[in-house]
Structure formats: structure tokens, C-alpha cells
N, C-alpha and C positions, 0 to 999 in steps of 0.2 A: 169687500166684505158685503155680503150681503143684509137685507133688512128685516127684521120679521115680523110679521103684520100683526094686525090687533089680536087677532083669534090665538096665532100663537104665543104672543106676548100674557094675553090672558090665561093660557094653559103654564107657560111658566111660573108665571105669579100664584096660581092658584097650588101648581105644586109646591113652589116654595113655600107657601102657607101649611101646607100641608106636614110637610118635612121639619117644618118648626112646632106645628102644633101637637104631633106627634109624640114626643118624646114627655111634652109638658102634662100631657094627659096618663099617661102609661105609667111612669117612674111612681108619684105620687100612689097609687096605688102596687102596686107592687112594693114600695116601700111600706104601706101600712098592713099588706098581707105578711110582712119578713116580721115587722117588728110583733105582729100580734103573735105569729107564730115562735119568736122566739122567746117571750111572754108566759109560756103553757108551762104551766106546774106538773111534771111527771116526778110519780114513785121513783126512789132510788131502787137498783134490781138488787133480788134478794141473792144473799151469800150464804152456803150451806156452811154450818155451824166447821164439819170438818169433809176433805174431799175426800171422795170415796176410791178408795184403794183399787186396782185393778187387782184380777185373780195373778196374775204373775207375781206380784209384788206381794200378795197371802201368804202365798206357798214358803214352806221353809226351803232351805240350800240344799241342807245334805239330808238324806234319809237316816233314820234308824237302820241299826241293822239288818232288820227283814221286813219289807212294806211287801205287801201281796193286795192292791186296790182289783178293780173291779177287771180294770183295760187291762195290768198283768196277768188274771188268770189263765187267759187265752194263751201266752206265749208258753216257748216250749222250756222244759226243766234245766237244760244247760243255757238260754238265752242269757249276758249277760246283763250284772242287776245295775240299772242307771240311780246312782246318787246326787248329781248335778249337773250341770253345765255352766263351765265357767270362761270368762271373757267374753266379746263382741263377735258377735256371728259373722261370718263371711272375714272375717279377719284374723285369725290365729284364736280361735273358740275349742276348746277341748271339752270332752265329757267324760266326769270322772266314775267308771265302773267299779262293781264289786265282782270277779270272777268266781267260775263255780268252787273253786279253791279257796274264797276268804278272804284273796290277797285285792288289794284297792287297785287301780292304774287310772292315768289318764289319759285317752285317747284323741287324736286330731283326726278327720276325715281321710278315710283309706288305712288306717291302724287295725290290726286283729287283736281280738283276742278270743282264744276257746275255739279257733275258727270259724266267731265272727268279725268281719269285717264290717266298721263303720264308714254308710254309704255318706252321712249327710247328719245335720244337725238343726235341730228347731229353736225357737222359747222353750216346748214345752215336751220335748221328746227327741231323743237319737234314732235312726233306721239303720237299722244292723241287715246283711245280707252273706247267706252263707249255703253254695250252691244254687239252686232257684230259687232258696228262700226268701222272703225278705219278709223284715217285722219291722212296727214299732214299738221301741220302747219308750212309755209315758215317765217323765219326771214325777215320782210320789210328791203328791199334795200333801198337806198338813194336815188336813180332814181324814186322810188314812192312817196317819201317826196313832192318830187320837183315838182311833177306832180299835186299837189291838191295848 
């Protein structure tokens, strides 16, 4: 085993000193920045009186029997008339029609009726496609109920 001289005996001792004083210095502060900061008087955050609805959740289910909004003007006179959509989309979701006949159905994606066929289904609209056509039809909001 070898021996190690004064210089490096002094560098060890000088690190050990170091290595100890270290911690003793450091902690205490850090402990007095923790405790003052957890100390701090903050406002509770505020809570709206009542939460505010999403436009989905507005809308009524089914329409009246003849809603004519802004988005159906555009579709053509035999388009079938969208009253709802019911169940979880991508999962067995139907949307229930009023035909140019009067008569109600409900439809699953790829169903015709009037010779259109339903391509697909939204929240807030079916896509009907018949020939090269293809449309959307909007689910009537409740703000067009109100409006006739």
C-alpha cells in the first residue's frame, strides 16, 4: 500500500471538509425558501355560478314537423328531412328521417331512402349521397323551432 504525501493528504481533508459542509449550508436554506413558500395566502379559484352548456347539448332531439333553418334552404326538395341522431357514433348510431312521404325511418350508414343513401354521420348532421351528389343535412337546432 502505498502512502500519500502531505499535499495529498491536505487535498483529501480539505474535500472532506468540504463534502460535509456542503449539505449544512444548502439544506437550511432551501428549507426556509419551501416553508415560506408554502406559507403564501392564494385566492380560492372562482366557480361559475352554473356550467355553460355546449351548443350540442341546447339543441332539442327531434324536430318539429317542418324546420326549414338557414343550412337546409340550399338542399334539394326531395332531400331527406333529418330529425335526430341517435346512439354513439361509430358504433351502431342511426339517424332518424322524415321521408318525402311523411313516413319517419331510421337509418344506419349505407341505408337509402328516396334514393338517398346515408354515407356517414356527425354530432350535428347526416351526408346523404345520391348519384354524384352529395349533401349535408344539419340537425335543426331549437333556435329554428322558435323561429316559425
Amino acid at each position: 500500500m502505498a502512502s500519500l504525501t502531505r499535499f495529498e493528504l491536505g487535498g483529501l481533508a480539505a474535500g472532506a471538509l468540504i463534502a460535509t459542509a456542503c449539505p449544512l449550508i444548502l439544506i437550511p436554506r432551501a428549507t426556509v425558501r419551501e416553508a415560506a413558500a408554502s406559507h403564501r395566502v392564494t385566492k380560492p379559484l372562482a366557480v361559475p355560478d352554473t356550467p355553460r352548456p355546449d351548443a350540442a347539448y341546447r339543441r332539442e332531439l327531434f324536430a318539429p314537423a317542418l324546420t326549414l333553418g338557414t343550412d337546409q334552404a340550399a338542399l334539394p326538395a326531395d332531400a331527406p328531412q333529418l330529425l335526430g341522431i341517435v346512439g354513439r357514433l361509430g358504433s351502431g348510431a342511426v339517424a332518424l328521417v322524415r321521408t318525402s312521404g311523411g313516413d319517419t325511418r331510421s337509418l344506419g350508414p349505407g341505408d337509402s331512402v328516396d334514393g338517398w343513401r346515408l354515407v356517414s354521420l356527425a354530432i350535428d348532421a347526416a351526408y346523404f349521397e345520391r348519384g354524384g351528389e352529395q349533401i349535408r343535412v344539419p340537425v335543426p337546432s331549437g333556435d329554428d323551432s322558435d323561429a316559425q
